[in-house]
Backbone bond lengths (Angstrom), bond angles and torsions (degrees), N, CA, C in turn:
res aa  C-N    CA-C-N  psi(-1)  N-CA   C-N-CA  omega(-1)  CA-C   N-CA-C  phi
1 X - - - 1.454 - - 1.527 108.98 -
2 X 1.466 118.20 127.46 1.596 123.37 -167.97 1.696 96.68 -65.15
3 X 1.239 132.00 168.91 1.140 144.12 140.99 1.160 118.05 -91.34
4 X 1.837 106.95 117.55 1.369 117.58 160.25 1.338 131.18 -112.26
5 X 1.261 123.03 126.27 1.380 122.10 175.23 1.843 116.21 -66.49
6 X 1.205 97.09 121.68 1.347 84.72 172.76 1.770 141.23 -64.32
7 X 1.443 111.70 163.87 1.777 97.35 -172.80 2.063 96.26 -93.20
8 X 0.615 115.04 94.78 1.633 113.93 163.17 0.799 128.95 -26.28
9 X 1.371 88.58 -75.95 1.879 116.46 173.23 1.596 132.93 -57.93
10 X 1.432 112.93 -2.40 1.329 124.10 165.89 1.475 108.19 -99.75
11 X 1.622 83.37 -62.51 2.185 77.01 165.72 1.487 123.92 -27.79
12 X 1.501 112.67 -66.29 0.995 123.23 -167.60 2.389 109.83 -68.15
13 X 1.110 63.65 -32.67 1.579 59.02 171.96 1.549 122.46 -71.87
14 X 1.219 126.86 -50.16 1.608 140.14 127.74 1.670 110.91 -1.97
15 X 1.422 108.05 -64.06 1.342 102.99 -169.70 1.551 121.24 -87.07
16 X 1.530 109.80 -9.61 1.217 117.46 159.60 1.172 128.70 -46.94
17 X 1.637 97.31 -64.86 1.599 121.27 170.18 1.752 119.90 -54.89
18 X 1.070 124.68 -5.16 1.452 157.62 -161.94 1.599 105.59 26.79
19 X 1.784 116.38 60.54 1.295 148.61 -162.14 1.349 89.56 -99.24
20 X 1.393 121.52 132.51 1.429 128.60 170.45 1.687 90.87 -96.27
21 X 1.272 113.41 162.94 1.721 120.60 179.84 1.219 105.55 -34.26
22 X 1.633 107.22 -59.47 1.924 124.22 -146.41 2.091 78.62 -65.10
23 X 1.117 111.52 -62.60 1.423 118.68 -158.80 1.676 104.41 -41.39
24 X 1.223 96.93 -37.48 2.084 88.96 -163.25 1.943 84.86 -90.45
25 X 1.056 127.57 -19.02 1.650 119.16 179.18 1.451 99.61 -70.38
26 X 1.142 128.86 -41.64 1.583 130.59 169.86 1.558 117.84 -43.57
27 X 1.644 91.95 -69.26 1.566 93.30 158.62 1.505 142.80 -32.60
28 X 0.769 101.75 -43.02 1.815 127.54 -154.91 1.458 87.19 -89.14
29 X 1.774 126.09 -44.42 1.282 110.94 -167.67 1.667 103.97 -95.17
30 X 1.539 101.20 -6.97 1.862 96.56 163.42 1.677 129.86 -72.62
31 X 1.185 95.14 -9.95 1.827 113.26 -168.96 1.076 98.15 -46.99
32 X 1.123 124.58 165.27 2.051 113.69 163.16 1.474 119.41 -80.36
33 X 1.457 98.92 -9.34 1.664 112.77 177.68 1.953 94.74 -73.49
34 X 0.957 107.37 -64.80 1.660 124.70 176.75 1.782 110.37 -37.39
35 X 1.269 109.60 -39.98 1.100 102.59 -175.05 1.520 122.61 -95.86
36 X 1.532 102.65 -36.48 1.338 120.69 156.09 1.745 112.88 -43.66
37 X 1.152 115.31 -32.50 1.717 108.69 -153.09 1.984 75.57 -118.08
38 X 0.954 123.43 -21.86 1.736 119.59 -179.60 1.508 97.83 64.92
39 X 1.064 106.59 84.22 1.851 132.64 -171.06 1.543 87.76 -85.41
40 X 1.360 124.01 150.68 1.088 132.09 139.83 1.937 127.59 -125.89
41 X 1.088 65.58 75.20 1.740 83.40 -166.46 1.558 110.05 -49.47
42 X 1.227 149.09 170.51 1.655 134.26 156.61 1.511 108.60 -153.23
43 X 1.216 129.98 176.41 1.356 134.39 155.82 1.498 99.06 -34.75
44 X 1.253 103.98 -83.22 1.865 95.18 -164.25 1.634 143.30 -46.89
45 X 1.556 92.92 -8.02 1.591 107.89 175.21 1.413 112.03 -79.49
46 X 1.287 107.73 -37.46 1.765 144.74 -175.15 1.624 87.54 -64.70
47 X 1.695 129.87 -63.49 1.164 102.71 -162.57 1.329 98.50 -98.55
48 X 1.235 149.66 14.00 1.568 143.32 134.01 1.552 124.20 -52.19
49 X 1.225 94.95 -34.27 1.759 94.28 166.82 1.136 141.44 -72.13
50 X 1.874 112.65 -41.20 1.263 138.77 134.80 1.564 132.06 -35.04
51 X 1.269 99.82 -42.10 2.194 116.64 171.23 1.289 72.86 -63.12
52 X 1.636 143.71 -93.29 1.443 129.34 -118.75 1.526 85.75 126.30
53 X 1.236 138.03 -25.46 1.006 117.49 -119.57 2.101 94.82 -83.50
54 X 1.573 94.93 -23.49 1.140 96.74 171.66 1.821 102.79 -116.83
55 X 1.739 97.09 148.60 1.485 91.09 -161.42 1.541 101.56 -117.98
56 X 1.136 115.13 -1.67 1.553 123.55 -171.57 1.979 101.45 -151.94
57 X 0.837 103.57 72.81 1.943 97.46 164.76 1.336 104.01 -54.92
58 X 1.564 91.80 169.00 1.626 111.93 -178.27 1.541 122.00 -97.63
59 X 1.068 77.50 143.51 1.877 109.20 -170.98 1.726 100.74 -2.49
60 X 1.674 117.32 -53.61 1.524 120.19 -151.17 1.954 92.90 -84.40
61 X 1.260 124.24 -33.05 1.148 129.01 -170.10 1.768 109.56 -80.86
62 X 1.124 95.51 -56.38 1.789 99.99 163.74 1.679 120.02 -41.74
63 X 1.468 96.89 -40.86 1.810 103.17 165.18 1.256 117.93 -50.28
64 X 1.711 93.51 -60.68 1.620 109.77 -170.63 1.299 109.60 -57.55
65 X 1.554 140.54 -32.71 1.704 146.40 -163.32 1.847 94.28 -89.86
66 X 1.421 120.50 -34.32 1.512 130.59 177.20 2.174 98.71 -57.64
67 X 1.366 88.11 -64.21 1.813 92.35 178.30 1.378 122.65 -56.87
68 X 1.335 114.02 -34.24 1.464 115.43 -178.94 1.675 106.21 -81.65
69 X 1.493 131.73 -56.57 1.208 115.57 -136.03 2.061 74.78 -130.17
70 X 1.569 123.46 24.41 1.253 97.17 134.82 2.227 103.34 67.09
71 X 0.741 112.63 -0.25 1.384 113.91 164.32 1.795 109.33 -150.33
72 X 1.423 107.03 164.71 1.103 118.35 -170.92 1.559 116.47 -80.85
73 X 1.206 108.29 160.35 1.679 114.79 -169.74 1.754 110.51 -48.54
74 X 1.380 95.30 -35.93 1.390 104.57 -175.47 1.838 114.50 -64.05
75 X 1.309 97.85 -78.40 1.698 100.51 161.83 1.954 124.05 -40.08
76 X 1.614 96.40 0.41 1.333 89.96 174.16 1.402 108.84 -105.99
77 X 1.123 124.14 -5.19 1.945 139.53 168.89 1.487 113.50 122.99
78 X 1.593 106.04 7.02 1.597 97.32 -163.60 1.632 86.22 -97.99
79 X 1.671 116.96 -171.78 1.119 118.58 -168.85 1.824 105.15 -178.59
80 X 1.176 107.56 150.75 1.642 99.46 175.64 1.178 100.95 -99.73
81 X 1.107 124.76 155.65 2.027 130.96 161.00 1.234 91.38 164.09
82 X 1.322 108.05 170.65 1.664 130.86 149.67 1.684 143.51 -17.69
83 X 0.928 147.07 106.76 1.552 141.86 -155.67 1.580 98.85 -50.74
84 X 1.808 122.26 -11.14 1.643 114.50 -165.03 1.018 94.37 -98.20
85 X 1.903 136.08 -12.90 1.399 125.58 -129.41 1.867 94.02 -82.96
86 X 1.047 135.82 176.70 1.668 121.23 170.25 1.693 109.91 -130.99
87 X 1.217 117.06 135.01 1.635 120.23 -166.40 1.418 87.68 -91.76
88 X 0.999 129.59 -10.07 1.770 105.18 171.85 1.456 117.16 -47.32
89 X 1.040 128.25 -63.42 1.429 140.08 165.02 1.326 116.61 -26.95
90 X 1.484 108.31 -32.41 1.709 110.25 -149.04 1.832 78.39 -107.09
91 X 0.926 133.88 -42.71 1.469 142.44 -173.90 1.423 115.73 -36.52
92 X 1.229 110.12 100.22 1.792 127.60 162.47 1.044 150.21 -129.48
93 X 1.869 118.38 97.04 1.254 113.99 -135.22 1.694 84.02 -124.99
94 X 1.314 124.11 134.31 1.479 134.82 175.96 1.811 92.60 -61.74
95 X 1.342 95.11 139.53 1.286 114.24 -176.19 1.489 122.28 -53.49
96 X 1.590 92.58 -30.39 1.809 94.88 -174.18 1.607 103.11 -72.74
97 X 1.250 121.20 -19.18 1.505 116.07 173.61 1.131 117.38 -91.75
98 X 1.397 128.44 -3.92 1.693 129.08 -163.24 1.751 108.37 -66.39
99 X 1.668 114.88 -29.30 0.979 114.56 -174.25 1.892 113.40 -74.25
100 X 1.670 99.54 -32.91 1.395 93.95 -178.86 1.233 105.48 -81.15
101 X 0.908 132.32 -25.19 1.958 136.45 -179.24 1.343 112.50 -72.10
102 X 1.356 107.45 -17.70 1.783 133.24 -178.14 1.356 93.40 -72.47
103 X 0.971 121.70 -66.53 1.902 139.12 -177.56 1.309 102.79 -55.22
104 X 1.348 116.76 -63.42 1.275 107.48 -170.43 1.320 118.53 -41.92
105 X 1.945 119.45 -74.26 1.064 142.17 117.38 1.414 99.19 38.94
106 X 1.043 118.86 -74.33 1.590 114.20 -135.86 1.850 97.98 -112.56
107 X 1.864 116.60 -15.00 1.368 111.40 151.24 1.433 117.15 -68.48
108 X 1.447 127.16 -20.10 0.963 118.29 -168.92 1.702 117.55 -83.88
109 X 1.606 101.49 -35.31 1.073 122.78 160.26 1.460 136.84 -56.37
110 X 1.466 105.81 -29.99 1.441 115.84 150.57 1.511 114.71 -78.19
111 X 0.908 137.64 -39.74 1.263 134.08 171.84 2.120 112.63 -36.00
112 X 1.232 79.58 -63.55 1.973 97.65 -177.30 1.668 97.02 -64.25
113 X 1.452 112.43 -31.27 1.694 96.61 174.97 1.331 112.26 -36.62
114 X 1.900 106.47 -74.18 1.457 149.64 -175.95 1.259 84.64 -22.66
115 X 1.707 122.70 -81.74 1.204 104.56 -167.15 1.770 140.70 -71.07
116 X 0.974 100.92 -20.16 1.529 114.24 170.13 1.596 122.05 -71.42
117 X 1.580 108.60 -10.27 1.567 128.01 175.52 1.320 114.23 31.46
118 X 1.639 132.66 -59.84 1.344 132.00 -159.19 1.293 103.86 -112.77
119 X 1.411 124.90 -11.79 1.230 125.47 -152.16 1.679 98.46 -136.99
120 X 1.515 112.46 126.87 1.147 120.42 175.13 1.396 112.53 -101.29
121 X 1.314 125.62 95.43 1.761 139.19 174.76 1.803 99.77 -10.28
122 X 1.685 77.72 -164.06 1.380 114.07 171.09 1.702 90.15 -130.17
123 X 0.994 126.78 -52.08 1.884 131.47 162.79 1.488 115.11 -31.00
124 X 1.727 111.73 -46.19 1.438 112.13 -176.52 1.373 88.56 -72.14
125 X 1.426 125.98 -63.44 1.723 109.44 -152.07 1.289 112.24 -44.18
126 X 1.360 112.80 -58.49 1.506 130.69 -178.19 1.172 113.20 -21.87
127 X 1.353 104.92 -63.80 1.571 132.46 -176.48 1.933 116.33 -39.30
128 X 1.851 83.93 -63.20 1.124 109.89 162.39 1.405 106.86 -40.02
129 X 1.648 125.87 -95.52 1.616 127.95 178.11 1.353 118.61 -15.46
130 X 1.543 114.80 -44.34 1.788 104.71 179.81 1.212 112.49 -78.03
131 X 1.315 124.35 -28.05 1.527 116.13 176.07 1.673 117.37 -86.49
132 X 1.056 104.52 -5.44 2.033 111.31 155.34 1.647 92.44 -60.26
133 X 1.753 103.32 -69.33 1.407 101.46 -160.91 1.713 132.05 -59.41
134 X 1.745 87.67 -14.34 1.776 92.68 170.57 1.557 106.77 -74.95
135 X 1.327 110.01 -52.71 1.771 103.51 177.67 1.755 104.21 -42.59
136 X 0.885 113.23 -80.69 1.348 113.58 169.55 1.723 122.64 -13.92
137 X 1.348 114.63 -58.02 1.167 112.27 -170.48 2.172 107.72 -83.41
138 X 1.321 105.60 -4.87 1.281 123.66 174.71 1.798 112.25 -77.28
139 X 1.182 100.80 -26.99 1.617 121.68 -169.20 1.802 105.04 -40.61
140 X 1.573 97.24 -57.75 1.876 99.49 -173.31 1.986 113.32 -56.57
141 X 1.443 115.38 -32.31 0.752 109.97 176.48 1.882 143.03 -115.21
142 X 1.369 92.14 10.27 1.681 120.63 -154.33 1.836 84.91 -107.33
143 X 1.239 119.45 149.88 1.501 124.19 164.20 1.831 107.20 -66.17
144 X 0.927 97.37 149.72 1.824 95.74 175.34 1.742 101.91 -72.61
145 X 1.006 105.65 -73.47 1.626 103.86 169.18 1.713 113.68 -3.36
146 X 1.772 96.28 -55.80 1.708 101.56 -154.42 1.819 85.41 -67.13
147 X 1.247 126.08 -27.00 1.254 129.01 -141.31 1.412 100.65 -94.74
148 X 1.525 118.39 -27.16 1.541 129.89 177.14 0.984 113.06 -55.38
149 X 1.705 109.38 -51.43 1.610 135.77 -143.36 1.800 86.85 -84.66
150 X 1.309 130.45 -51.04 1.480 119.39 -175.02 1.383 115.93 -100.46
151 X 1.589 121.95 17.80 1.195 128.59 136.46 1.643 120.74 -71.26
152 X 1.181 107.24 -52.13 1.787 110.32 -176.59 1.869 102.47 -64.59
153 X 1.554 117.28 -37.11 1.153 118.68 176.81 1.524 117.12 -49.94
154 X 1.043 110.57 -63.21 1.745 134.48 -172.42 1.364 96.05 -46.06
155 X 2.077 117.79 -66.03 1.458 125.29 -162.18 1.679 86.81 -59.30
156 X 1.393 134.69 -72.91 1.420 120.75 -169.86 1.182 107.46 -53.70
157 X 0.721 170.64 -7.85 2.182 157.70 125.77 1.603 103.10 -34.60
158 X 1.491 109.50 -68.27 1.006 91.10 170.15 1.582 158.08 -44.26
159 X 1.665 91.57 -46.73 1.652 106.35 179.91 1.793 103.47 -67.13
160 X 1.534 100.37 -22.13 1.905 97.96 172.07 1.210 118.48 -79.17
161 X 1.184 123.09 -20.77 2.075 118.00 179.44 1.512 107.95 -98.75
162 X 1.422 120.95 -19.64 1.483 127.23 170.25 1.041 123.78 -56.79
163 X 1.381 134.21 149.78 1.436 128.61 -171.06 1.211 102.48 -117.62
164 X 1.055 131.07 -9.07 1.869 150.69 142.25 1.050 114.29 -96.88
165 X 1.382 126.73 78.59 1.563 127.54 171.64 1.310 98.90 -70.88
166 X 1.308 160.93 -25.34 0.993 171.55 -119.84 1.886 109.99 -111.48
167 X 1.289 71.72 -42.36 2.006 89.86 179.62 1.401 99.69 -79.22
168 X 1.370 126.36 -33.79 1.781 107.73 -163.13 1.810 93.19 -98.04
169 X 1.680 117.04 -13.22 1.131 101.29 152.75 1.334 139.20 -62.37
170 X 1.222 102.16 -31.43 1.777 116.42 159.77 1.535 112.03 -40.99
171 X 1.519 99.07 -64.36 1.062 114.83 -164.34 1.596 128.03 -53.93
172 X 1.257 97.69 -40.11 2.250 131.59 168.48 1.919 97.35 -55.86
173 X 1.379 104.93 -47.64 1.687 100.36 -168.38 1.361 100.68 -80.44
174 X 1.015 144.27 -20.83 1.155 159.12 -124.54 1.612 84.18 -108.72
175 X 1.091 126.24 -73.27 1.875 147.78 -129.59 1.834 83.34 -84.18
């Protein structure tokens, strides 16, 4: 199973708008770009884009996400490069959202646990690393308290789906 990093930043943009998948695929194929080019947008493209799973859409759909939500493909989490390249680096989420992108983030990341059961990716860590870096980037404006309380939360989730709790205990003393 490939490792995908998830897109946040579409999610989260989606969930702003409080757009269920089908709803913003509607959208997207109402645009005049969408209709002009006869888009058939659906739920499942919506949650392929969101997985990561696609990291660059095509030319007519990238229009259509430009017309609807008003920013560029890029500021929406997608990106062109290489299947090795890693968006951690590239990842910039204003602090006041880091906590909901944190959540998001980190259901999604439990999700790919579930399925990977015995085996902890290179996708989970990753995953893992950006949602350190959202707490982190939440820091200037979030109470520390709030920031303790869903740090200690997260590490206990974790040390329960791990099959080496031992290692992310490392990992907690470590940080």
């Amino acid at each position: 199973m490939p490792d995908y990093i998830p897109n946040v930043r579409l999610r989260a943009w989606r969930n702003e708008k409080h757009l269920s998948r089908v709803q913003m695929a509607e959208r997207i194929n109402a645009t005049p770009i969408g209709i002009a080019e006869r888009l058939a947008c659906d739920e499942e493209r919506v949650r392929r884009w969101e997985a990561g799973e696609v990291r660059w859409p095509r030319t007519p759909y990238r229009l259509a996400l430009t017309q609807l939500t008003g920013l560029k493909p890029e500021a929406l989490g997608f990106f062109q490069g290489r299947q090795n390249d890693s968006r951690l680096i590239e990842a910039r989420v204003i602090p006041a959202d880091a906590l909901q992108a944190e959540a998001d983030l980190y259901g999604t990341m439990e999700l790919a646990q579930q399925l990977q059961a015995s085996d902890v990716g290179t996708g989970t860590l990753e995953a893992l690393a950006e949602a350190v870096d959202l707490l982190c980037r939440a820091y200037p404006v979030v109470p520390a308290s709030m920031l303790r309380d869903r740090t200690q939360k997260r590490l206990a989730q974790i040390n329960r789906c791990s099959p080496d709790a031992s290692l992310w205990t490392s990992i907690a003393n470590y940080s």
